[in-house]
C-alpha positions as CSV (number, residue, x, y, z in Angstrom):
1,X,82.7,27.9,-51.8
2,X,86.3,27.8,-51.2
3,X,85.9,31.2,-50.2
4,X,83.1,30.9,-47.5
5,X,85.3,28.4,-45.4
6,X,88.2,30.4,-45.6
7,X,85.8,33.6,-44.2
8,X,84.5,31.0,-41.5
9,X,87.6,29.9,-40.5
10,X,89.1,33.3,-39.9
11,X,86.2,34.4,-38.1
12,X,86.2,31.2,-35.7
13,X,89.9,32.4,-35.3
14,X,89.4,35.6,-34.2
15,X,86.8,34.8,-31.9
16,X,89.4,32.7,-30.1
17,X,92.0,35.3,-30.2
18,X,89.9,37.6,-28.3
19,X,89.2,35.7,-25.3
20,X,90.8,36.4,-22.7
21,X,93.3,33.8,-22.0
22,X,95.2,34.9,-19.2
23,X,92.7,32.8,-17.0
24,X,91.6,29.3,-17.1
25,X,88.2,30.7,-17.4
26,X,86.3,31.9,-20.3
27,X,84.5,35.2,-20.1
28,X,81.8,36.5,-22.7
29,X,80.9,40.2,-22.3
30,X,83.8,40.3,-19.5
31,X,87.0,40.6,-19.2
32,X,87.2,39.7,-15.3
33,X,84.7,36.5,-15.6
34,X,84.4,34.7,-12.4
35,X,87.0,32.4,-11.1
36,X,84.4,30.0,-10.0
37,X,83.3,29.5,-13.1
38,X,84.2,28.0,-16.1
39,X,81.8,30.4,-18.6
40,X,80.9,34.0,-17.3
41,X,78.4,35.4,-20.3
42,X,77.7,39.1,-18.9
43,X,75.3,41.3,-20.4
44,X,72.7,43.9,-19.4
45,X,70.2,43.4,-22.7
46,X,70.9,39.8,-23.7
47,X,70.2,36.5,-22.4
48,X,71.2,33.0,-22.8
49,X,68.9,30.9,-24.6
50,X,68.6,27.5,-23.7
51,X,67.5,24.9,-26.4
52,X,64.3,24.2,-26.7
53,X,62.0,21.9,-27.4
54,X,58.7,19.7,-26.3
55,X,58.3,17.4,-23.6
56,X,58.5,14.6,-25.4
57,X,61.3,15.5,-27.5
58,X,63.4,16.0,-24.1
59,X,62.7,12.2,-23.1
60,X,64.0,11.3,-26.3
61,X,67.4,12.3,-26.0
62,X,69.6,9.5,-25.9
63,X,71.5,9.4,-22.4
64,X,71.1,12.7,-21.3
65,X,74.3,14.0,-18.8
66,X,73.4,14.9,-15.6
67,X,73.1,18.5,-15.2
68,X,71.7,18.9,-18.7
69,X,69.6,21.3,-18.7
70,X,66.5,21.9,-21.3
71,X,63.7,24.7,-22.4
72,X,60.0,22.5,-22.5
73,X,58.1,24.2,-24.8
74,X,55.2,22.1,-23.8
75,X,54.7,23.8,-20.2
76,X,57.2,26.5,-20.7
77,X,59.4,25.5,-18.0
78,X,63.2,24.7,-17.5
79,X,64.0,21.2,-16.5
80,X,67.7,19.9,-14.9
81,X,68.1,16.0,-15.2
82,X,68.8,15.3,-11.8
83,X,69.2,11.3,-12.3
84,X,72.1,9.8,-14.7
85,X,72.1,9.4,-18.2
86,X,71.2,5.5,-18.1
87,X,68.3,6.9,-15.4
88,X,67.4,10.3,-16.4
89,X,65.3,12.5,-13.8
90,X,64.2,15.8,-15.0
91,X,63.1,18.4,-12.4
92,X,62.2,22.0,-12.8
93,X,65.1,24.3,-12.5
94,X,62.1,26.6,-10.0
95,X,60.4,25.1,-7.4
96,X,57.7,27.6,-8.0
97,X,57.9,28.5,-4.4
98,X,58.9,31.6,-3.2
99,X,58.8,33.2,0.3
100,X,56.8,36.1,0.1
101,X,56.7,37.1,3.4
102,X,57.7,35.8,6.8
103,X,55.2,33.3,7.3
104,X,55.6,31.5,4.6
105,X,58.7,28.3,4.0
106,X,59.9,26.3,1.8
107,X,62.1,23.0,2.9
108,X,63.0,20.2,0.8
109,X,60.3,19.5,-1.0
110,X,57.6,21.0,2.1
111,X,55.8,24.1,2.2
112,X,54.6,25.5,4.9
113,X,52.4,28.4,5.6
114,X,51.9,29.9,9.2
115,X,54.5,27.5,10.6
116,X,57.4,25.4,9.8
117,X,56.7,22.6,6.9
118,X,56.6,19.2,8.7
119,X,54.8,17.3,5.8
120,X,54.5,18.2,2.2
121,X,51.9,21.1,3.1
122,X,51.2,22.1,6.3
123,X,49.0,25.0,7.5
124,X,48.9,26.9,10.5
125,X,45.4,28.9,11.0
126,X,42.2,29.2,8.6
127,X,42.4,27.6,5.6
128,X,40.0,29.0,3.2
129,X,39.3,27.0,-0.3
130,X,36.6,26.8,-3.4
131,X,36.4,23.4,-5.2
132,X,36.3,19.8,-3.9
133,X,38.4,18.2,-0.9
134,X,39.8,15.2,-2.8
135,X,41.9,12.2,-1.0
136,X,42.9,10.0,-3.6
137,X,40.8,11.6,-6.1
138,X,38.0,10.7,-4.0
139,X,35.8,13.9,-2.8
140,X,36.3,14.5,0.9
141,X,32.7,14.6,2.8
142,X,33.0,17.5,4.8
143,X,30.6,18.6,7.9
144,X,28.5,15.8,9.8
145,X,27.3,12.9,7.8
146,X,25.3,11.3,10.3
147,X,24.4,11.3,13.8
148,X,23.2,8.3,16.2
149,X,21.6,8.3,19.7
150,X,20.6,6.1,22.2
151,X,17.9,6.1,24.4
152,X,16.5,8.4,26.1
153,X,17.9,10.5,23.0
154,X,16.9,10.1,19.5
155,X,17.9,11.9,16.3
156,X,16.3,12.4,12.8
157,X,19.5,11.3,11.7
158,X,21.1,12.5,8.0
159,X,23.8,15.8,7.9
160,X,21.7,18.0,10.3
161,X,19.8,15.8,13.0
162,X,17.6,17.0,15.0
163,X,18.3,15.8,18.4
164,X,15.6,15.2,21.0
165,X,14.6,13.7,24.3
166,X,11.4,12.4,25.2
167,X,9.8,13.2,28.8
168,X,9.3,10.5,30.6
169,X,6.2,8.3,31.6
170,X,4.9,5.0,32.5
171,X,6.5,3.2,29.9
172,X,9.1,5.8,28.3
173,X,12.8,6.8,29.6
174,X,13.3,10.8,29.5
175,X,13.4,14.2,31.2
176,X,11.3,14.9,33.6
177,X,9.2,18.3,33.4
178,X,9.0,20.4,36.2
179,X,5.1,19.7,37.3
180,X,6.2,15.4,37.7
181,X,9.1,16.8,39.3
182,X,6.9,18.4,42.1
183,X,5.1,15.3,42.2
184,X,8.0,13.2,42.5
185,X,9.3,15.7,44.9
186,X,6.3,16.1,47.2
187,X,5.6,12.0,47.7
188,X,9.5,11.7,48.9
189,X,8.6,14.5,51.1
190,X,5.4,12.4,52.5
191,X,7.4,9.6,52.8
192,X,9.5,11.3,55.7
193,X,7.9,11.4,59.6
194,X,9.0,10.9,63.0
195,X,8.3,7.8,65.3
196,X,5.2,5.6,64.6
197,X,3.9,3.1,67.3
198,X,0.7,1.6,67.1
199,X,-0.3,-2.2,68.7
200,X,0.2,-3.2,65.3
201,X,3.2,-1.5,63.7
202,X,6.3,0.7,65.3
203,X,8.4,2.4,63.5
204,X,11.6,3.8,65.6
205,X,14.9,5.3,65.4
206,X,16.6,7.2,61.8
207,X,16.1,10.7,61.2
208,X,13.2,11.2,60.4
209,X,12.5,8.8,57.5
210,X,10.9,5.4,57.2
211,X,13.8,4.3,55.0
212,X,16.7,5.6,56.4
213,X,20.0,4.7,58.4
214,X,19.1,3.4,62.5
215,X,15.3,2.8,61.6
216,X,13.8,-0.4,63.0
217,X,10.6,-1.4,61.9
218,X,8.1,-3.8,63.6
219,X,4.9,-5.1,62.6
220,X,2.9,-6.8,65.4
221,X,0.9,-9.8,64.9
222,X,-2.4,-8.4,66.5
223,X,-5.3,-10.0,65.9
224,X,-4.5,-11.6,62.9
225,X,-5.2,-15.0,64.2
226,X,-7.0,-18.6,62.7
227,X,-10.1,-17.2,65.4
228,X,-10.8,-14.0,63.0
229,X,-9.9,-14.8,59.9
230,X,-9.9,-18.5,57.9
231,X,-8.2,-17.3,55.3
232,X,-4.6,-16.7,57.0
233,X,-3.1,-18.5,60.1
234,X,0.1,-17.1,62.2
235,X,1.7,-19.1,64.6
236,X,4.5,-19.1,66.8
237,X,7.7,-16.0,66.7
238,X,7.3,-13.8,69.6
239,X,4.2,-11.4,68.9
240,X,5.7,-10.1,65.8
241,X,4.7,-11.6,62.2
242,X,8.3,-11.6,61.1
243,X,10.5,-12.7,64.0
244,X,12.4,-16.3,65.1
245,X,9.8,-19.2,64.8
246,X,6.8,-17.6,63.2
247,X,4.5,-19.5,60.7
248,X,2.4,-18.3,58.1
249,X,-0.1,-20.1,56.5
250,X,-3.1,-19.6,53.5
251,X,-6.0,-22.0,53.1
252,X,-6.3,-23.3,49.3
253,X,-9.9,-22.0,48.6
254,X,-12.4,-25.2,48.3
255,X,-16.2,-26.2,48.2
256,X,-16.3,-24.9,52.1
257,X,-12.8,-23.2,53.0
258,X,-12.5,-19.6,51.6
259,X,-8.4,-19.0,50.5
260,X,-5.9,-18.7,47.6
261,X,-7.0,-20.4,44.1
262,X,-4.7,-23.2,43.1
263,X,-3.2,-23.1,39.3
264,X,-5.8,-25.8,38.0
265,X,-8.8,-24.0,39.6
266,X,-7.9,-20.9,37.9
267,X,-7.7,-22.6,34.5
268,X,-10.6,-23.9,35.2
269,X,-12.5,-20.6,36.4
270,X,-10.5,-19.0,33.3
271,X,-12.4,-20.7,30.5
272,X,-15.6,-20.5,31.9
273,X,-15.4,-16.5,32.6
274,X,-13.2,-16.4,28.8
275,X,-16.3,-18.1,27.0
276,X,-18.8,-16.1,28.6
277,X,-20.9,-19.2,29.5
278,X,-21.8,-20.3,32.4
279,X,-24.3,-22.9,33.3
280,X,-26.8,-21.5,34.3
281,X,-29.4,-24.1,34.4
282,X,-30.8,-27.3,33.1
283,X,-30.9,-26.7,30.0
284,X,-27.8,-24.7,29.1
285,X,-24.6,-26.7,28.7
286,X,-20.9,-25.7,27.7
287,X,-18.4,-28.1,26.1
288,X,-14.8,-26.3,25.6
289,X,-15.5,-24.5,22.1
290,X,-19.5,-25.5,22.1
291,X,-22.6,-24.0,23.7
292,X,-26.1,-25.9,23.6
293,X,-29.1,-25.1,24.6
294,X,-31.9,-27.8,25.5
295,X,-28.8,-30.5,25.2
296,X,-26.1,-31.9,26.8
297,X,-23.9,-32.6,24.0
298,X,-24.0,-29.4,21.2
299,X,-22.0,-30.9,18.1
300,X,-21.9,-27.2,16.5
301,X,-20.3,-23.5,18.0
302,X,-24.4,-23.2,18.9
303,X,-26.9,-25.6,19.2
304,X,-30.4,-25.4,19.9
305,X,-32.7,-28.5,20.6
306,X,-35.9,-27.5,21.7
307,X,-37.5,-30.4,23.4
308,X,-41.1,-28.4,24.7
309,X,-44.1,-29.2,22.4
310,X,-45.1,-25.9,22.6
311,X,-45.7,-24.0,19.3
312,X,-43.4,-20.8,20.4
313,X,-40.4,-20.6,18.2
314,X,-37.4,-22.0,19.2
315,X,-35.4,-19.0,18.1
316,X,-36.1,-15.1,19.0
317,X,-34.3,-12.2,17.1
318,X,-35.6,-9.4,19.1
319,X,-34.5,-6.1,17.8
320,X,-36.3,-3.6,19.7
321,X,-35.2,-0.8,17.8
322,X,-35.6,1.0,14.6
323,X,-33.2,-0.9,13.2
324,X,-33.4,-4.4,10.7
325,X,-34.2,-7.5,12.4
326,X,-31.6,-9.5,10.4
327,X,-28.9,-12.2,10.8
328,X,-25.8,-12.0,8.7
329,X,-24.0,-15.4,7.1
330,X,-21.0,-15.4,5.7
331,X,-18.4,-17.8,4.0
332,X,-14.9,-16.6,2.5
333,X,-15.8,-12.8,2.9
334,X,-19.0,-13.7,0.7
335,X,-22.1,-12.3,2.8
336,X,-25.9,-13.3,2.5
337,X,-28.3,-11.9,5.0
338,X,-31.8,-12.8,5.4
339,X,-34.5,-11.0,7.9
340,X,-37.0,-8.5,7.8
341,X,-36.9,-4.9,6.3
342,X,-38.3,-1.9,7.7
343,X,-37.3,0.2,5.2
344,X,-39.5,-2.5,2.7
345,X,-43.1,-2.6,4.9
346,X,-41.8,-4.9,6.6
347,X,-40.7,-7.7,4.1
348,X,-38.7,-10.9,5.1
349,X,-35.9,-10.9,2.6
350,X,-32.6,-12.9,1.8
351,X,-30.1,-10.1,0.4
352,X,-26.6,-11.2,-1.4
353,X,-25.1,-8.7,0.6
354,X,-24.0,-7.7,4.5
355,X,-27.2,-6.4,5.3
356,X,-31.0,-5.8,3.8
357,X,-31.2,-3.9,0.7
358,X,-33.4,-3.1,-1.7
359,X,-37.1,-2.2,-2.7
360,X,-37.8,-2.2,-6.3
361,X,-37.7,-5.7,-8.6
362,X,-34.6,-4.9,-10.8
363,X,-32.3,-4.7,-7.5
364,X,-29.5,-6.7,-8.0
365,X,-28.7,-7.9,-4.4
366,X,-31.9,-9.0,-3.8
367,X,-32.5,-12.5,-4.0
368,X,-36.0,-13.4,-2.0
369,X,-38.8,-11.5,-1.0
370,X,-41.7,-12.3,1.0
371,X,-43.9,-9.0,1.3
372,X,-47.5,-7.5,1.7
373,X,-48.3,-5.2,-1.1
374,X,-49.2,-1.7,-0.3
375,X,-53.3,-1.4,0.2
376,X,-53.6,-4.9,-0.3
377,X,-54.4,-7.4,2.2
378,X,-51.9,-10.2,0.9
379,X,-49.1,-11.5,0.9
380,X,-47.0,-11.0,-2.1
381,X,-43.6,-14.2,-3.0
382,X,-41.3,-12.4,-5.4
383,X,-38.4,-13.8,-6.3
384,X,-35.9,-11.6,-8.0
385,X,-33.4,-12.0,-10.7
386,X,-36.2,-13.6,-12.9
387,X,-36.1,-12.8,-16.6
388,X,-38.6,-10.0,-17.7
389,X,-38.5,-8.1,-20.8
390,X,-41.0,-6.4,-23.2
391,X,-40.7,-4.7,-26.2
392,X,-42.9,-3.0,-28.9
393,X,-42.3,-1.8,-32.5
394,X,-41.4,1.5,-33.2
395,X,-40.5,2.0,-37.3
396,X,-43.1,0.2,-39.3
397,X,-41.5,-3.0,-41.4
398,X,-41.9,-4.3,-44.3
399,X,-42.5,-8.3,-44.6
400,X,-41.5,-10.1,-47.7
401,X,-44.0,-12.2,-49.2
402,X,-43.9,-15.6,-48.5
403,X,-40.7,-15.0,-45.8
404,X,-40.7,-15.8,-42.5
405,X,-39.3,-12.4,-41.3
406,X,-37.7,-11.8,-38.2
407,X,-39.8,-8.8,-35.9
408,X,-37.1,-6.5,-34.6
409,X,-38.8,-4.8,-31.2
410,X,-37.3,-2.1,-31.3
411,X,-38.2,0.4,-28.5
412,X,-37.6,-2.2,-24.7
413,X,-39.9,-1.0,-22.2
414,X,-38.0,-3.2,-18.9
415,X,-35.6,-6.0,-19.4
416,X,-34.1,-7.0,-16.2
417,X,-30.9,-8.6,-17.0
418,X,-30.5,-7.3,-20.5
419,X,-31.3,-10.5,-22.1
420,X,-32.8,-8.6,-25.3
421,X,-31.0,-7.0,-28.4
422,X,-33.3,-4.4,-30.0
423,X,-30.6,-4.6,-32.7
424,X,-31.5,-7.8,-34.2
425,X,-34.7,-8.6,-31.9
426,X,-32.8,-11.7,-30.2
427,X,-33.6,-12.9,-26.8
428,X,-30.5,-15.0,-25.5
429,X,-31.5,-16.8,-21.9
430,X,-28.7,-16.3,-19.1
431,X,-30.8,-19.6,-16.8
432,X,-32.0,-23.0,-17.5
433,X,-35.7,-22.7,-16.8
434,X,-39.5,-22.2,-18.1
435,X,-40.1,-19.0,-20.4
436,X,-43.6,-17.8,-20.8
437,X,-43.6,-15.9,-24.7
438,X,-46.4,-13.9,-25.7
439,X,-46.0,-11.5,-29.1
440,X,-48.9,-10.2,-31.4
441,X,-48.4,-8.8,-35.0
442,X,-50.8,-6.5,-36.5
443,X,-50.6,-5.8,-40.2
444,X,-51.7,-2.2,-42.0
445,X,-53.1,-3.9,-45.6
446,X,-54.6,-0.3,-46.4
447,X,-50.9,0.5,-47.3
448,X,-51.0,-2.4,-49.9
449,X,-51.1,-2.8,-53.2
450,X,-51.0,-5.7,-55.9
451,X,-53.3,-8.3,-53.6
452,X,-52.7,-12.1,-54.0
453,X,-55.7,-14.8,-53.9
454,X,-56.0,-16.5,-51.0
455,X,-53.8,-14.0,-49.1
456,X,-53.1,-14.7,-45.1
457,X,-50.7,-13.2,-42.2
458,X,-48.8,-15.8,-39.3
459,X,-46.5,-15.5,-36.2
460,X,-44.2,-18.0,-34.4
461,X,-41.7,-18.3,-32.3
462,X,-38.5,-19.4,-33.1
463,X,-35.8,-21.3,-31.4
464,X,-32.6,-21.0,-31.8
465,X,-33.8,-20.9,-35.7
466,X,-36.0,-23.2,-35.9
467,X,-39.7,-22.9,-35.3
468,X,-40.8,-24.0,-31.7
469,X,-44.8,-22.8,-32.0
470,X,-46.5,-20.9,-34.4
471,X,-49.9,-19.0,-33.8
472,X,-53.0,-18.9,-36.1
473,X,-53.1,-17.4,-39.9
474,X,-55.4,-14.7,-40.2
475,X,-56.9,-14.8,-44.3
476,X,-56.7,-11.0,-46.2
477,X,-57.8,-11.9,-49.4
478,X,-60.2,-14.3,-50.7
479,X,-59.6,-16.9,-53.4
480,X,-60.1,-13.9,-56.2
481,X,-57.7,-11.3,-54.0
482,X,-60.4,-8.9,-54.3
483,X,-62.2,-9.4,-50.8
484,X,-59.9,-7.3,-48.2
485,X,-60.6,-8.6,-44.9
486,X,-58.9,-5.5,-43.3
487,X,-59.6,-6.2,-39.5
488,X,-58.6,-9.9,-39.7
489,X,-54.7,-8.9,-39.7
490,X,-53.7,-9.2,-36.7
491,X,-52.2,-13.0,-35.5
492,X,-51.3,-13.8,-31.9
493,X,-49.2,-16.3,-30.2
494,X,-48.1,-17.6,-26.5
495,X,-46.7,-20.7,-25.1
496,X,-44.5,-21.9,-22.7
497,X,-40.3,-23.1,-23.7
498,X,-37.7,-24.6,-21.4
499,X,-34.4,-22.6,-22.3
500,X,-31.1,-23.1,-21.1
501,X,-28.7,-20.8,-20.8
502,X,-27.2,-19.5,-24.5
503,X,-30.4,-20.5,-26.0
504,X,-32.0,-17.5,-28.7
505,X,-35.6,-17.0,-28.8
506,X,-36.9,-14.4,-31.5
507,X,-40.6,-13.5,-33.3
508,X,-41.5,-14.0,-36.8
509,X,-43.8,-13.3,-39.2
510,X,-45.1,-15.0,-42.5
511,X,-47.5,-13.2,-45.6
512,X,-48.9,-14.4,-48.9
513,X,-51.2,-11.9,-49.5
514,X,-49.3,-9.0,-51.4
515,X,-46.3,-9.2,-54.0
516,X,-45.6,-6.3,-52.2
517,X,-43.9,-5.4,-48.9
518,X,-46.4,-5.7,-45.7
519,X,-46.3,-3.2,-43.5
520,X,-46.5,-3.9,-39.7
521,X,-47.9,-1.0,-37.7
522,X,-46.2,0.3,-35.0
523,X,-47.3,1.2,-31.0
524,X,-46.8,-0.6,-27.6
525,X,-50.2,-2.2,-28.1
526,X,-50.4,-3.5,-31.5
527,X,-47.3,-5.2,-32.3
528,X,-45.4,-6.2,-29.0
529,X,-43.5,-8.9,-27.2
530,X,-43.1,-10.3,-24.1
531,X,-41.1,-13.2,-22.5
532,X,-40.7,-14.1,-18.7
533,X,-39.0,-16.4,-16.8
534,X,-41.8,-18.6,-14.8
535,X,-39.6,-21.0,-13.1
């Protein structure tokens, strides 16, 4: 050990001994190092190698002199600290700006391309760039963003408007096209003559124009007197309608004086010609918002009293083409009309609906009809929206003995408001009203077996479950269940029910004369119902 410092010491010795210390400068590589300089390090393969380090590591030195000068290994750059060591400023030793060519400057801290540098960057001639225009970090809307006009012009407006003008007319400012400019053109030229004098009117003087500098003008009362017309009366002036002391005058127009219509009269002439009713004789009579006809006083828009004891109707809808004779009421945008159809033979009808509609019973915006029926000579009252349904079994069914079984119809011939379930052979009323019911049952005992004494087959109908009417009980077998009475198996019934709306009307069916299941035959006339609404 003792040995290494002693080596290090002489080395560190003769490094000292030789420099060159004839100068107050210290030269590395040189023996003539610059007077200017304190340290002249010359070499044509070495550098000097500043120390380096990161970016942050250079702000951590403590106090840094000024002048100090660092390698940042962060951005690979060499940095002077410009400031002082309590207030460090470190600046690139390069301003990374060169001159490359004689339009092209650099001045404190400017740059200038093209020109002399009078702010931080300033260009002279076509700058071309790819990216985003930022100011402030905020993109830089190039181009035209939006364009206004004013009339006559207008402009679709956004970042390439269309800009237009409109011609011009009656009510629109514009450009004027070459055919209204001929117009235009050719009435000023109509405009322009050469002396007029008549006894009425003399035009004199200007150059040529009626409107124009030196022309007098002069109409001449004439014959425009109180003798020739009642209307208009000129006194006084000196011949002339518009000269010193002249009078003009117009009558107000009254029962006998023809003449200008004072404000109140047109008001008054106004409403009449606005409602479109005049009186026009005894028995027509307007009162401001009413009309009547046959009285004085109407209480409604249009009222009719008829007052002749004839028997002609009061009211005539005349249509005198092919067309419906029909009125039309209406309340809240709801519309009934009622009149007569020609597309129907003729029939008077009330429609739910703006306007006569149709022809068969199951229409649904047909609410009355009065017709005659085709090849019949009479009248005909339907009213529609009535219940009618009818039914017949399709798949034979066996009845329990002793049961009353419920007939499930299963194949519906019409049902015009789908009142009947073939499902479960339930009628469910949508009115309060009269139902006529009418069913009939017939019974197949050649497909039974196992007879019972006394044997017999029923029907009713049923009410919302309970039994309402039940028809007669046909006997099968007699008191030994050995007679078959095989054409006596067929029971019937009908009456009349008042249902209200919700209520369920069905058919059943009641046998005692098999231990066996009863089987119903099938077919639209042997086992059937039927149920209408009668009122």
């Amino acid at each position: 050990m003792k040995r290494t410092l002693l080596l290090s010491s002489c080395l560190i010795l003769a490094f000292f001994a030789s420099l060159n210390t004839s100068y107050s400068q210290v030269g590395i590589g040189t023996t003539n190092p610059e007077t200017s300089s304190m340290l002249d390090v010359t070499s044509i393969t070495k550098g000097i190698l500043f120390p380096r380090m990161t970016l942050a590591e250079r702000d951590a030195i403590p106090t840094p002199a000024t002048g100090l000068m660092v390698y940042v290994t962060t951005n690979n750059q060499v940095y002077v600290n410009k400031g002082t060591p309590a207030s460090p400023s470190w600046v690139l030793a390069s301003t990374q700006w060169l001159q490359s060519g004689a339009d092209t400057w650099y001045s404190a801290g400017k740059v200038g391309i093209g020109a002399s540098p009078v702010f931080n960057l300033d260009v002279t001639g076509d700058l071309n760039f790819t990216g985003i225009l930022r100011r402030n970090g905020i993109p830089v809307v190039t181009g035209v963003s939006a364009v206004t006009a004013t009339t006559p012009l207008s402009s679709s407006g956004g970042s390439t408007p269309n800009i237009t003008i409109t011609q011009a007319n009656s009510t629109t400012a514009g450009y004027l096209s070459p055919g209204d400019w001929t117009t235009f053109n050719n009435k000023q030229n109509a405009l322009t003559f050469g002396n007029i004098i008549s006894s009425d009117l003399s035009i004199t003087g200007g150059t040529g124009a009626v409107i124009g500098s030196g022309v007098n003008m002069t109409i001449f009362k004439g014959s425009l007197t109180e003798s020739t017309s009642s209307v208009l009366t000129i006194t006084g002036g000196t011949n002339a309608v518009l000269g010193a002391g002249t009078t003009i005058q117009v009558n107000q127009a009254g029962a006998s004086q023809s003449g200008y219509l004072s404000s109140a009269d047109w008001t008054t002439f106004n409403n009449k010609i606005s409602s479109q009713w005049l009186n026009a004789g005894p028995n027509i009579y307007y009162i401001p918002g009413n009309v009547g006809i046959g009285t004085p006083a109407p209480s409604r828009h249009l009222h009719l009293a008829d007052n002749n004891p004839s028997t002609i109707p009061t009211f005539l809808l005349d249509q005198q083409g092919i067309g419906d004779a029909a009125m039309e009421f209406r309340r809240m945008q709801t519309s009934v009309s009622a009149g007569i159809h020609t597309l129907d033979n003729n029939a008077f009808k009330i429609c739910a609906v703006s306007g006569l509609t149709g022809i068969t019973y199951n229409n649904a915006d047909l609410l009355f009809r009065i017709h005659n029926q085709t090849g019949v000579n009479k009248g005909i009252t339907d009213i529609n929206h009535q219940s009618r349904v009818r039914a017949h079994l399709i798949m034979s069914t066996g009845i329990i003995q002793g049961i009353w079984t419920i007939i499930v119809f299963q194949q519906v011939t019409f049902d015009e408001h789908v009142e009947y379930n073939p499902s479960n052979g339930q009628f469910i009323a949508r009115k309060d009203g009269y139902y006529q019911v009418n069913s009939r049952i017939e019974y197949n005992p050649w497909e039974t077996q196992m007879f019972m004494p006394n044997g017999y087959v029923s029907i009713a109908i049923y009410k919302n479950s309970s039994p309402y009417a039940e028809g007669n009980n046909l006997q099968i077998t007699d008191q030994t269940g050995t007679v078959i009475l095989h054409q006596n198996n067929a029971p019937n019934v009908s009456d009349v029910l008042w249902l209200q709306a919700g209520d369920i009307v069905d058919i059943r069916t009641f046998q005692t004369y098999t231990m066996m299941p009863a089987f119903v035959q099938v077919g639209h006339e042997k086992t059937y119902f039927s149920i209408h609404k009668i009122s």
